[in-house]
LORO-809953 format. One record per residue: residue number from 1; chain; x, y, z of N, C-alpha, C in turn. Coordinates in steps of 0.2 Angstrom, whole numbers. Example, Ala and Ser with C-alpha at 12.3 -4.5 7.8 and 13.67 -1.06 7.14 Angstrom:
{1,"A",{66,-28,39},{62,-22,39},{66,-16,39}};
{2,"A",{64,-11,35},{68,-5,36},{64,0,39}};
This chain:
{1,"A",{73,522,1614},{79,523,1611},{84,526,1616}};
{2,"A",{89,523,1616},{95,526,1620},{98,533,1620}};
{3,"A",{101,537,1625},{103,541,1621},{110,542,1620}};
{4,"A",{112,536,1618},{120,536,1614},{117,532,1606}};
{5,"A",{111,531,1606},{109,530,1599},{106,535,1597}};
{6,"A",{102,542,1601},{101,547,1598},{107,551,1596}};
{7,"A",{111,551,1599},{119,554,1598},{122,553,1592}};
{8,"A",{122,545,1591},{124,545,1586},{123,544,1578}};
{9,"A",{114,545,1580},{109,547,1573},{110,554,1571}};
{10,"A",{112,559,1577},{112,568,1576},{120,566,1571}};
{11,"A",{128,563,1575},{133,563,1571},{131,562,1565}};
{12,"A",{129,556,1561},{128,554,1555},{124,559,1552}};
{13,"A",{118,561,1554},{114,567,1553},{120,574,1550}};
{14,"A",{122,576,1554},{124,582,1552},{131,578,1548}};
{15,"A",{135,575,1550},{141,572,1545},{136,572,1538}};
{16,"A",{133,569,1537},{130,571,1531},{128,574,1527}};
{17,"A",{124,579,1532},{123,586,1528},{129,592,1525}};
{18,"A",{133,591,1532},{140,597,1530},{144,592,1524}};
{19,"A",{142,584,1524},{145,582,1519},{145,583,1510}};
{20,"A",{139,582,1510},{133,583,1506},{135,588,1503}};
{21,"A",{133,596,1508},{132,603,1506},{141,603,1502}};
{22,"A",{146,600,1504},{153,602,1503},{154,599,1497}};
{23,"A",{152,592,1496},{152,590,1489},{149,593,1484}};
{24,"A",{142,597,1486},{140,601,1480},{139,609,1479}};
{25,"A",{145,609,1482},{146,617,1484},{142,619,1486}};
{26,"A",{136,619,1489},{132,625,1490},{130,628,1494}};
{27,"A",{126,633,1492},{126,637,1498},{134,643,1499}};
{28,"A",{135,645,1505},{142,648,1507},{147,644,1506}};
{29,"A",{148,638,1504},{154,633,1505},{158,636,1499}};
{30,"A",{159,636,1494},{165,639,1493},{168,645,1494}};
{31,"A",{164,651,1497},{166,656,1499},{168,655,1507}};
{32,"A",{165,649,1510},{168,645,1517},{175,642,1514}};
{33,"A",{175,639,1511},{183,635,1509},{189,642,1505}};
{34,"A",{189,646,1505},{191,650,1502},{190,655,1509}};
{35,"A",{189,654,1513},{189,659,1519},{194,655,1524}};
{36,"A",{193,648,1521},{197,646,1527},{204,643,1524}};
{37,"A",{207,644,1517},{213,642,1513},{211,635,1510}};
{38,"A",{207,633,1506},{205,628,1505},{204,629,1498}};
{39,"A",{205,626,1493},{200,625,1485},{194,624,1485}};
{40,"A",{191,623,1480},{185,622,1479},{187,613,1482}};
{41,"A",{190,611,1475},{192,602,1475},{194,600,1483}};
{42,"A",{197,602,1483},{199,602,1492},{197,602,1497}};
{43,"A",{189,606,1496},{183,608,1503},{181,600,1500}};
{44,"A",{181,599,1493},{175,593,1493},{178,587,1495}};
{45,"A",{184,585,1492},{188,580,1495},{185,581,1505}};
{46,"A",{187,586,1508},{183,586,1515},{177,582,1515}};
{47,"A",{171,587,1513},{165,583,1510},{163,577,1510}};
{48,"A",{166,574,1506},{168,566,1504},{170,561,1508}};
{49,"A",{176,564,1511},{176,564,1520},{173,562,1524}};
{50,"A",{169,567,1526},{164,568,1530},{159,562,1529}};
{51,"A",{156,561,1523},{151,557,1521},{153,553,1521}};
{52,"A",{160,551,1521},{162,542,1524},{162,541,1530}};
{53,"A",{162,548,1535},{162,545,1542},{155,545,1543}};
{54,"A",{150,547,1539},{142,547,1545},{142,540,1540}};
{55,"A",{144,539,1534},{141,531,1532},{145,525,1537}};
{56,"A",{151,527,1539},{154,523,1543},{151,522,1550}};
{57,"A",{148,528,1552},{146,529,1559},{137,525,1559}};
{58,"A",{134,526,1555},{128,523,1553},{128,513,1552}};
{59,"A",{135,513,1549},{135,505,1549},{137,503,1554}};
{60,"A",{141,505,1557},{143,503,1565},{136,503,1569}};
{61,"A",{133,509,1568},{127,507,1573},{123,504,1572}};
{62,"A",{120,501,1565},{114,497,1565},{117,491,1564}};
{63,"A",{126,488,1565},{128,483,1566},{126,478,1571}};
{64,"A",{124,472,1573},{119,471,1578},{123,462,1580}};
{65,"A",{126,464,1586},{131,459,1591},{127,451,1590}};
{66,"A",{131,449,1587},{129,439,1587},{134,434,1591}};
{67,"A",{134,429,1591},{139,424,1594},{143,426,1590}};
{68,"A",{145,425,1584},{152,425,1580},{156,432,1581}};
{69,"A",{153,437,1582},{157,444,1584},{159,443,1591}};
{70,"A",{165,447,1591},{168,445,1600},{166,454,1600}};
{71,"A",{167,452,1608},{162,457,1613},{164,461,1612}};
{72,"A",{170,463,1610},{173,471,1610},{172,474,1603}};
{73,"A",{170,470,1599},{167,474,1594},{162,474,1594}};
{74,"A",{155,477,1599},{151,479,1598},{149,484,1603}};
């Protein structure tokens, strides 16, 4: 394994979990969103967020280059 594909197993990795933990409050996250001027709905909207980028980042990398894809998208 490469390590720009370790790289981007850890982003998707933790994008998910601070995604996750934000969506269901828990833990310190709403006393984190309230420390830093946030709602509760508002941290999770972030949350939400964040889980769209490691699912965005995860499909991007197990995306895998054919003839029909031109070379700059992969």
């Amino acid at each position: 394994m490469s390590l720009s594909a370790v790289l981007a197993c850890l982003i998707v990795l933790i994008f998910a979990l601070l995604g996750v933990a934000k969506i269901m409050a828990l833990g310190p996250m709403p006393e984190l969103a309230a420390h830093a001027g946030f709602t509760t709905a508002s941290y999770r909207l972030i949350g939400a967020l964040e889980l769209a980028g490691a699912i965005g980042a995860a499909s991007a990398r197990s995306c895998r280059c054919s003839e029909s894809w031109p070379a700059s998208a992969c």
